[in-house]
C-alpha positions as CSV (number, residue, x, y, z in Angstrom):
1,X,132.5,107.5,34.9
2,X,131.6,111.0,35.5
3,X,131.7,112.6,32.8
4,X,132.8,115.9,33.6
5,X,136.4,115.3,33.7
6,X,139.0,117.4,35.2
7,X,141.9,116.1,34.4
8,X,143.6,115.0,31.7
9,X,141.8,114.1,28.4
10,X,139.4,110.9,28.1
11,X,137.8,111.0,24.5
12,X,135.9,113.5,22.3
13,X,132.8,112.3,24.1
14,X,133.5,113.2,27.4
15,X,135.2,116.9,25.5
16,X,133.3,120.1,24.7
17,X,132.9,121.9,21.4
18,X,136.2,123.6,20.3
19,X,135.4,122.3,16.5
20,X,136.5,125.4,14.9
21,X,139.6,126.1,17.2
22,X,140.6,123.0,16.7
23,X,140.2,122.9,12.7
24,X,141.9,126.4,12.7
25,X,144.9,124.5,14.7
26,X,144.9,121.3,12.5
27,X,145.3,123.8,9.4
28,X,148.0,125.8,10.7
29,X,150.1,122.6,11.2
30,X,149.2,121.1,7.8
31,X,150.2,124.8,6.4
32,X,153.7,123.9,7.8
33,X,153.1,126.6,10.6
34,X,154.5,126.4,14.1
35,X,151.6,128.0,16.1
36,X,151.6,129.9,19.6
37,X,148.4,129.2,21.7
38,X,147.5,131.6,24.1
39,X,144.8,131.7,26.7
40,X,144.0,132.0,30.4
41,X,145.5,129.1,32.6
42,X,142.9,126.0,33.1
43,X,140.4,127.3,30.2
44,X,141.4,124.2,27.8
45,X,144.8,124.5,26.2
46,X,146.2,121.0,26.7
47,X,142.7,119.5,26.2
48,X,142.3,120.7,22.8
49,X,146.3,120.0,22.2
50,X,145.2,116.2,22.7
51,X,141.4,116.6,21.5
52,X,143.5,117.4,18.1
53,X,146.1,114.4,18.2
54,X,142.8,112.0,19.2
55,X,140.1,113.4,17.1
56,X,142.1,113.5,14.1
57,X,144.1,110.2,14.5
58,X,147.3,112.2,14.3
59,X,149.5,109.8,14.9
60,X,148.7,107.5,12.2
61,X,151.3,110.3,10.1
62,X,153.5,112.0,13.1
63,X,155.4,111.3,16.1
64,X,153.3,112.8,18.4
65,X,154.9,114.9,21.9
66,X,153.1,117.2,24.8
67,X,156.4,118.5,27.0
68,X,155.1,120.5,30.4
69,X,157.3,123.2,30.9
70,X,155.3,124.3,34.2
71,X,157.8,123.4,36.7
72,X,160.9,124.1,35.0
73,X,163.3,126.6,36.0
74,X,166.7,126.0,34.4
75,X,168.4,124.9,30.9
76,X,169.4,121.6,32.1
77,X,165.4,120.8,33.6
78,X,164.1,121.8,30.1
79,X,166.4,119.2,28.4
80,X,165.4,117.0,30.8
81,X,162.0,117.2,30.7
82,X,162.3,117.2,26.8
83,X,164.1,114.1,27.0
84,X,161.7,112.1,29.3
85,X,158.1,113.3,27.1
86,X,160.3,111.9,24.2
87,X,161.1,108.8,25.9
88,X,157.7,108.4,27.6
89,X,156.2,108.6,23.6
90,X,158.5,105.9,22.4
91,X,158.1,103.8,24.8
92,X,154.9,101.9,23.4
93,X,156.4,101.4,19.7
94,X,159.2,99.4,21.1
95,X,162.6,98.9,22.7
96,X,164.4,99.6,19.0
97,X,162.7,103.1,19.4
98,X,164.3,103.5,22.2
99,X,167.5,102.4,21.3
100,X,167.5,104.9,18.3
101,X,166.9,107.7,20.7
102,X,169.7,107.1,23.1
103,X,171.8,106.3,20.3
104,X,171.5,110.1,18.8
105,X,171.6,111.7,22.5
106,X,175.3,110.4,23.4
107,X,175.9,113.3,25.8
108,X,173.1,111.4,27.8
109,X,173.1,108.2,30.2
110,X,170.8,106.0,29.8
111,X,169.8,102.7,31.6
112,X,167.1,100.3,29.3
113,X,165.0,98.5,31.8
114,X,161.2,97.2,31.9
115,X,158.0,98.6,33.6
116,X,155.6,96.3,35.8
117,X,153.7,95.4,32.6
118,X,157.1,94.5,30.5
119,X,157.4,97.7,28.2
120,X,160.7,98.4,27.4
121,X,161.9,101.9,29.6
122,X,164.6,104.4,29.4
123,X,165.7,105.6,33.0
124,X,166.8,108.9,33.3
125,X,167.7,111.2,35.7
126,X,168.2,115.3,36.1
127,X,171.9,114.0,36.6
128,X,172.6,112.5,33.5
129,X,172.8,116.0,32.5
130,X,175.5,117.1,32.1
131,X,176.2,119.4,28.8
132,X,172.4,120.1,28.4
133,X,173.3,122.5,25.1
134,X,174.6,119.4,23.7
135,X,172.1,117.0,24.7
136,X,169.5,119.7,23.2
137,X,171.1,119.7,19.7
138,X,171.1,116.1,19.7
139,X,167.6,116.2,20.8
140,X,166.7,118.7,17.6
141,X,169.0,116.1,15.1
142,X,166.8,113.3,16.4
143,X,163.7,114.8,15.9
144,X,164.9,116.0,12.3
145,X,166.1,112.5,11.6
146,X,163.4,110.3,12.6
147,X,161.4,108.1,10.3
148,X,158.2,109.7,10.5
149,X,157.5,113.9,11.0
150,X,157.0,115.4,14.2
151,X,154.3,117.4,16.1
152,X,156.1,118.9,19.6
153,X,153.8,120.2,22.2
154,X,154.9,122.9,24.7
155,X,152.6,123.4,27.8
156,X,153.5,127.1,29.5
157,X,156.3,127.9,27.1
158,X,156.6,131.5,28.8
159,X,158.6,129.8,31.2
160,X,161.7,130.4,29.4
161,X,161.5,133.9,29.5
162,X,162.2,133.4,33.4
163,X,165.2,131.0,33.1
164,X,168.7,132.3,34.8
165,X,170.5,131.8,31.0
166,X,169.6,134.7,29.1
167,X,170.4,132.9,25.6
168,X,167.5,130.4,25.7
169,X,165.2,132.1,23.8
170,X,168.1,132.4,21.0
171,X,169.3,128.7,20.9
172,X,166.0,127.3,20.8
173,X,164.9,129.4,17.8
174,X,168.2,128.0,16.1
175,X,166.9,124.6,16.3
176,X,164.1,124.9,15.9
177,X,164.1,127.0,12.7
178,X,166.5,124.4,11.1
179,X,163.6,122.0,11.6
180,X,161.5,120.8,8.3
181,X,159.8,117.6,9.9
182,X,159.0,118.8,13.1
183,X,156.4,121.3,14.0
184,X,155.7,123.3,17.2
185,X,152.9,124.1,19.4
186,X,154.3,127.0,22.2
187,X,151.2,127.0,24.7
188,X,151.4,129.3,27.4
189,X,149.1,131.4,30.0
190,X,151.3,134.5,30.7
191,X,149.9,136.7,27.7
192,X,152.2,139.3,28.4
193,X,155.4,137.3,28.3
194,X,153.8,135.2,25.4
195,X,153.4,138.7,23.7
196,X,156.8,139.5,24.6
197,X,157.8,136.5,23.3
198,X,156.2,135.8,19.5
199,X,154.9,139.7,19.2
200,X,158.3,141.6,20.4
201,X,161.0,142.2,17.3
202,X,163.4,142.4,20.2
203,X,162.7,138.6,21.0
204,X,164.0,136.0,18.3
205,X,160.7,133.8,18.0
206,X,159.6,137.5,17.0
207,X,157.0,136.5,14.4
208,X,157.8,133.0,13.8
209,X,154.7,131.2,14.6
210,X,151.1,131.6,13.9
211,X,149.4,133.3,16.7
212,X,146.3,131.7,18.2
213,X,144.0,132.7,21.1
214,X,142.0,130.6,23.0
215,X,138.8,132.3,24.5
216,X,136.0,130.7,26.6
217,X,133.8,127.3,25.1
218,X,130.7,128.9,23.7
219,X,127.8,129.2,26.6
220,X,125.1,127.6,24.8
221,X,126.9,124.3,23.5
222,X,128.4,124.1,26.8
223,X,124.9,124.1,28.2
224,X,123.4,121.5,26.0
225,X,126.6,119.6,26.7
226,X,126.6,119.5,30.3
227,X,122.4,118.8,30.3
228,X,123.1,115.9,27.8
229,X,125.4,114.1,30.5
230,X,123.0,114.9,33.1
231,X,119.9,113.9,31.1
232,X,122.3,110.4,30.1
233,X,122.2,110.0,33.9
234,X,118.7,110.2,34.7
235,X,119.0,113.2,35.8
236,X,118.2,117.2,35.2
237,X,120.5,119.9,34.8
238,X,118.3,123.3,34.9
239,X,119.8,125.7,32.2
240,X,120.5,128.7,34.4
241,X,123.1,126.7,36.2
242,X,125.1,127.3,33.6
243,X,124.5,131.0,33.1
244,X,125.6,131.4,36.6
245,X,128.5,129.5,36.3
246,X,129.9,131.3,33.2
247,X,128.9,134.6,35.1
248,X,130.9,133.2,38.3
249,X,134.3,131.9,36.6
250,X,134.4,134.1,33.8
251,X,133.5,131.0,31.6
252,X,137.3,129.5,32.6
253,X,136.5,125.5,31.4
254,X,138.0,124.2,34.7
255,X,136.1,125.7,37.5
256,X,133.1,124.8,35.6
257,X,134.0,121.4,35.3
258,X,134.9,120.6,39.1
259,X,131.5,122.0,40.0
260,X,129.6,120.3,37.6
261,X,131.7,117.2,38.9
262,X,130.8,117.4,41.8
263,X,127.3,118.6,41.4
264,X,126.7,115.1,39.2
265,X,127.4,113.4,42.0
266,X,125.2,115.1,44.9
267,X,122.3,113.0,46.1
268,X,119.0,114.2,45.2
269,X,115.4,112.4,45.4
270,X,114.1,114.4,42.6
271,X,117.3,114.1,40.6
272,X,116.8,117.5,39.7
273,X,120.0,119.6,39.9
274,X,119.5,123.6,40.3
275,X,121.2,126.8,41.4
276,X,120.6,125.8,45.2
277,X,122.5,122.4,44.5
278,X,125.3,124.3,42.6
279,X,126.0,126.5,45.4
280,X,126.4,123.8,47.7
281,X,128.5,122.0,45.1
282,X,130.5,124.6,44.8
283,X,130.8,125.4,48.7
284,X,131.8,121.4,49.0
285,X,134.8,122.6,47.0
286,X,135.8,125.8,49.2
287,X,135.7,123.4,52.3
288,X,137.8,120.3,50.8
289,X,140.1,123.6,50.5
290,X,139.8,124.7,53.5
291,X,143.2,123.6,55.2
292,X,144.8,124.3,52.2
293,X,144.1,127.9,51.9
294,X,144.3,128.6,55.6
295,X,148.1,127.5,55.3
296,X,148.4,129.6,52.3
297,X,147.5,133.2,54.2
298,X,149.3,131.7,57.1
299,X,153.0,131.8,55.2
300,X,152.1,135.0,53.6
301,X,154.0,138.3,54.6
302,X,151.8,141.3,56.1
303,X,152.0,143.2,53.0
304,X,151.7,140.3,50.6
305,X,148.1,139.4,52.6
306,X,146.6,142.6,52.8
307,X,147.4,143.1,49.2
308,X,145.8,140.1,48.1
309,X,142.7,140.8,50.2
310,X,141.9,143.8,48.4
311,X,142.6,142.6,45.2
312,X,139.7,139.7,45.9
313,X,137.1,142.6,47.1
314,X,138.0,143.9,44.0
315,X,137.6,141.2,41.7
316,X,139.2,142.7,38.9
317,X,141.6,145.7,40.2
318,X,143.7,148.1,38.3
319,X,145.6,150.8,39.2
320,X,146.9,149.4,42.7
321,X,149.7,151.4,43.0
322,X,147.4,154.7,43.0
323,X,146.6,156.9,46.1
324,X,142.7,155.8,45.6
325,X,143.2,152.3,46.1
326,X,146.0,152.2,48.7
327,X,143.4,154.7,50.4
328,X,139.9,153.0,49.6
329,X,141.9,149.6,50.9
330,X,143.5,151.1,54.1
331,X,147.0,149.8,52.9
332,X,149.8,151.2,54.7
333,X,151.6,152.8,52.6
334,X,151.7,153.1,48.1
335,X,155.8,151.8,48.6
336,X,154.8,148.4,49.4
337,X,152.2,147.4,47.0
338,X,154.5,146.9,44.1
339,X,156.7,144.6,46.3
340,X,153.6,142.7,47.4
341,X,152.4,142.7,44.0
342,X,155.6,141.2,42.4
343,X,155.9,138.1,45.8
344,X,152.0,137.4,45.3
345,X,153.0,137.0,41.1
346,X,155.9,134.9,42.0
347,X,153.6,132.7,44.1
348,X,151.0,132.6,41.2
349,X,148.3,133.3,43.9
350,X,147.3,136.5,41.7
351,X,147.7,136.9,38.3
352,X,147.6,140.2,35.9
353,X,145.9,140.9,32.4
354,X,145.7,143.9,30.4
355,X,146.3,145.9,33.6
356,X,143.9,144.1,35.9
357,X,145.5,141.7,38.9
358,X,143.1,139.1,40.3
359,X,143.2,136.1,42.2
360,X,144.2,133.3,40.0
361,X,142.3,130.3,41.9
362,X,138.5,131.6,41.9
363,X,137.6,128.8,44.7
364,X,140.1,130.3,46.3
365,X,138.9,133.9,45.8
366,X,135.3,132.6,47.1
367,X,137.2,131.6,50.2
368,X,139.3,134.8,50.7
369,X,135.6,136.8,51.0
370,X,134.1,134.3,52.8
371,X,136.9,134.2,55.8
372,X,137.8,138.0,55.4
């Protein structure tokens, strides 16, 4: 396979470095600490979650649960994507499993059937919903109940902070502080709302878990990683490919992984693989993409575009609501940039960090100066 994956976890061989994070993380958990990872979206947060529950055979001792709170907007979709990571976890140890979990969630309807390859399954639907405060306390008495301990994963945990029920925050530290066999891992990208979150004394996880940030894989291990797949290939990586991609991407894992993908797998008679093979690689990308952004600056507002256009000849820019920038930029008028600002958040199409906004897809960025 090719072995820079982007997507999903394979095996610690086919995973880079992250030995000490991921010690540093065991530890916390074996302290009894619920920890709060926070990093940059697509630099490795879920990879190390599972590098963790592979590497160190984790579920030999605990029940083991990653929940993606990316798309959820309300309450009632958190319990139900709660409900469905729990029920995709159990379904491999069995149908009596199963049948304990939709014996403790009662306020739930569920319908035991079979997959294709005869596991047992529990269907459920965003409908079955009804009282999701109950379901979520009967969620949290399970969990506390179960035969073995617990290790619940939470991908993009800010998302609460964003829900229309303002007590969220609240209920969920009630349960979850009542809980002695389960431990938490709140993994999010937002720093600021993850801030707000663990680091405010107005919010009530207000120091209640261990606080853990996530910075870039180290440059040289990744090099001698990524040569050592090329070299088990046959092939050769040259070294500085890498120094240009951490220099490019800001060392973000992902965008060095889909070029390298696709740069392992661009024909080459002298199997030799340099920066003149990277930046076609990496232009391969921006034209796959092509349509796909196109549409994007196609539904975007006036304001909204010409906003994000001089945030990507920026790169990083700060300040965008001064006179200088609205002037060095030609926007129309200072009024309108924090509107802009707050439709291009909401569309994730820029993000902000420690007062510097800048396009959140960097193949997408590439695009933006490439077309404008």
């Amino acid at each position: 396979m090719n072995p820079f994956v982007t997507k999903g976890y394979v095996s610690a061989k086919y995973f880079c470095d992250r030995e000490k994070e991921s010690q540093q993380l065991l530890r916390e958990l074996e302290n009894g600490n619920d920890v709060a990872l926070v990093a940059t979206r697509k630099i490795g947060k879920s990879g190390l979650i599972f590098h963790c529950f592979d590497a160190f055979d984790l579920k030999k001792d605990y029940n083991l649960f990653f929940i993606d709170f990316y798309s959820v907007g309300t309450l009632r979709e958190m319990v139900f994507m709660m409900s469905r990571a729990i029920v995709n976890a159990l379904a491999p140890k069995g149908a009596v499993w199963l049948q304990q979990f939709s014996a403790a969630v009662r306020s739930m309807s569920f319908v035991m059937t079979t997959d294709l390859t005869g596991l047992p399954k529990l269907n459920i639907q965003l409908g079955d919903i009804r009282e999701p405060q109950v379901s979520l306390e009967e969620m949290f008495h399970y969990l506390e109940h179960s035969e073995r301990p617990n290790i619940v994963a939470v991908d993009e945990f800010q998302q609460i902070a964003k829900f229309p029920e303002k007590n969220v925050e609240a209920l969920l530290r009630t349960y979850i502080q009542q809980c002695h066999r389960t431990k938490f891992i709140f993994a999010g990208s937002q720093r600021h709302l993850m801030g707000d979150i663990f680091t405010s004394a107005a919010h009530p996880f207000y120091q209640s878990a261990s606080v853990m940030h996530l910075g870039p894989i180290d440059k040289e291990k990744y090099r001698a990683f990524a040569c050592h797949h090329f070299a088990d290939a046959n092939k050769t990586l040259e070294p500085n490919v890498i120094d240009e991609l951490y220099n490019r991407f800001d060392g973000i894992t992902w965008y060095m992984q889909k070029t390298l993908n696709t740069l392992f797998l661009l024909p080459s008679k002298t199997q030799r693989y340099g920066i003149n093979e990277m930046e076609e690689a990496i232009q391969n990308i921006i034209d796959t993409n092509d349509f796909t952004y196109a549409e994007k600056m196609f539904q975007l507002p006036e304001k909204q575009k010409e906003l994000l256009l001089a945030i990507s000849q920026e790169g990083k820019a700060s300040k965008i609501t001064s006179v200088n920038f609205v002037k060095r930029h030609k926007i129309y008028s200072t009024s309108t940039v924090q509107s802009a600002c707050n439709g291009l958040l909401d569309k994730e199409l820029i993000t902000e960090e420690v007062g510097q906004y800048f396009v959140y897809d960097k193949f997408f960025d590439l695009w933006l100066r490439q077309n404008y």
